[in-house]
C-alpha positions in Angstrom: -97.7 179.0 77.5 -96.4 179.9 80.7 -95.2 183.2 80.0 -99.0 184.0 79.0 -99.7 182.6 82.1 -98.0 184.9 84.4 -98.7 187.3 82.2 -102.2 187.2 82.6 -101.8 186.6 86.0 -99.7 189.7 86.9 -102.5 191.3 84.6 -105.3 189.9 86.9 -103.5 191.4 89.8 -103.2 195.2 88.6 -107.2 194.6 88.0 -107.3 194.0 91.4 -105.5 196.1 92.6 -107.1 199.3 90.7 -110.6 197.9 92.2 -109.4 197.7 96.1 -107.9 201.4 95.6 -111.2 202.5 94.7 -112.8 200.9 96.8 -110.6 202.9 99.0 -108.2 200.0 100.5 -104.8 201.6 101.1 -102.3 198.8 99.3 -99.3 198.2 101.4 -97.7 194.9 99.8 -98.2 193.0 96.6 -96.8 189.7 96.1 -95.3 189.5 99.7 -93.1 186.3 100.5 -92.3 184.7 103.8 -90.4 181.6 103.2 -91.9 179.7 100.0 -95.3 181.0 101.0 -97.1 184.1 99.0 -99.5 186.4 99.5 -101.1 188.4 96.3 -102.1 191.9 98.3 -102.1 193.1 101.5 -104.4 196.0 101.9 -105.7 198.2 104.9 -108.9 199.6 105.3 -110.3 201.4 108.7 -107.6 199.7 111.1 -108.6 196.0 109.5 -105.9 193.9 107.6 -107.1 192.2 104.2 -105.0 189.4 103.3 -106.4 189.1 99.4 -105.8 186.2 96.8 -106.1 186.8 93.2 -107.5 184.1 90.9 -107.4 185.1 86.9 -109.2 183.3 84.0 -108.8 184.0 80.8 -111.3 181.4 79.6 -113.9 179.6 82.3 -113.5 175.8 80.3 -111.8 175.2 83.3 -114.2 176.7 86.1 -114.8 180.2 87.8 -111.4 181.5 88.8 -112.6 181.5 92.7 -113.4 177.4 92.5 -109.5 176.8 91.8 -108.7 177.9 95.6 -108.0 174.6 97.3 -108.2 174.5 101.1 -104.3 174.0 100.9 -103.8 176.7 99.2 -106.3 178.9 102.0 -104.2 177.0 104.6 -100.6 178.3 102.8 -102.4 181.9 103.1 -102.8 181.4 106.6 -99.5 180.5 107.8 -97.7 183.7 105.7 -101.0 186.0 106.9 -100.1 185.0 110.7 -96.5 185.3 110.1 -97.2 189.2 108.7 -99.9 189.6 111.5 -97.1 189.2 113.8 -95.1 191.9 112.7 -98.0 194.1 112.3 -99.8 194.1 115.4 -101.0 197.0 115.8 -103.9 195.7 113.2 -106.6 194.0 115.9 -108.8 192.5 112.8 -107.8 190.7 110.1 -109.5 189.4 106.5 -109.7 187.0 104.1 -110.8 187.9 100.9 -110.6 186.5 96.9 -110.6 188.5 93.6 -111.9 186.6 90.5 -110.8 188.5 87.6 -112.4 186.7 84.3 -110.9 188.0 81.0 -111.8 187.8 77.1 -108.7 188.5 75.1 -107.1 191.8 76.4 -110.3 192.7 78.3 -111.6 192.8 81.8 -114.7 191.5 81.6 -115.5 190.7 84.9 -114.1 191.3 89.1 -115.8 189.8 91.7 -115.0 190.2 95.4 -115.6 187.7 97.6 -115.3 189.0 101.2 -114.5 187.3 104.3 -114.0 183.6 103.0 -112.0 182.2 105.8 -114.2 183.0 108.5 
């Protein structure tokens, strides 16, 4: 089970990945660690910094992908975001946004972006 997990998970993060490209985000870290805190993507787009979470389902008996984002979890994201911020200053704006990626099977069958959520 838990190999299908991350599995599905790592699969929920190319989706994402693919979508912020073309939406013509420039990627410049994926699964970026500072201490035992994670952040999914880091992304650029028009001198802002997008700090972006990834939620994958592959079934929604347990929810929309986006409700499983506990303010300790946001809070985790903060504390790596303003640890990276620091060594990127030269970004004066920074983001919060969350990818929902629902799948059936093998197949995408749904992104949403939620933009801005920790404003």
């Amino acid at each position: 089970m838990e190999k299908n997990h991350l599995a599905l998970g790592k699969l929920g993060e190319e989706m994402a990945a693919s979508l912020l490209i073309t939406k013509g985000f420039i990627l410049l870290e994926r699964n970026w660690r500072y201490k035992r805190l994670e952040i999914d993507i880091i992304a650029a787009k028009e001198q802002q910094l997008y700090f972006v979470e990834v939620k994958t389902r592959a079934t929604l008996e347990f929810g929309y992908p986006e409700e499983n984002i506990l303010k300790k979890k946001m809070k985790r994201i903060r504390i790596a975001a303003t640890h990276y911020h620091f060594l990127h200053p030269m970004y004066k704006r920074i983001q919060f946004d969350v990818l929902a990626v629902c799948f059936s099977g093998e197949t995408c069958t749904e992104i949403k972006h939620f933009e801005d959520v920790y404003g």
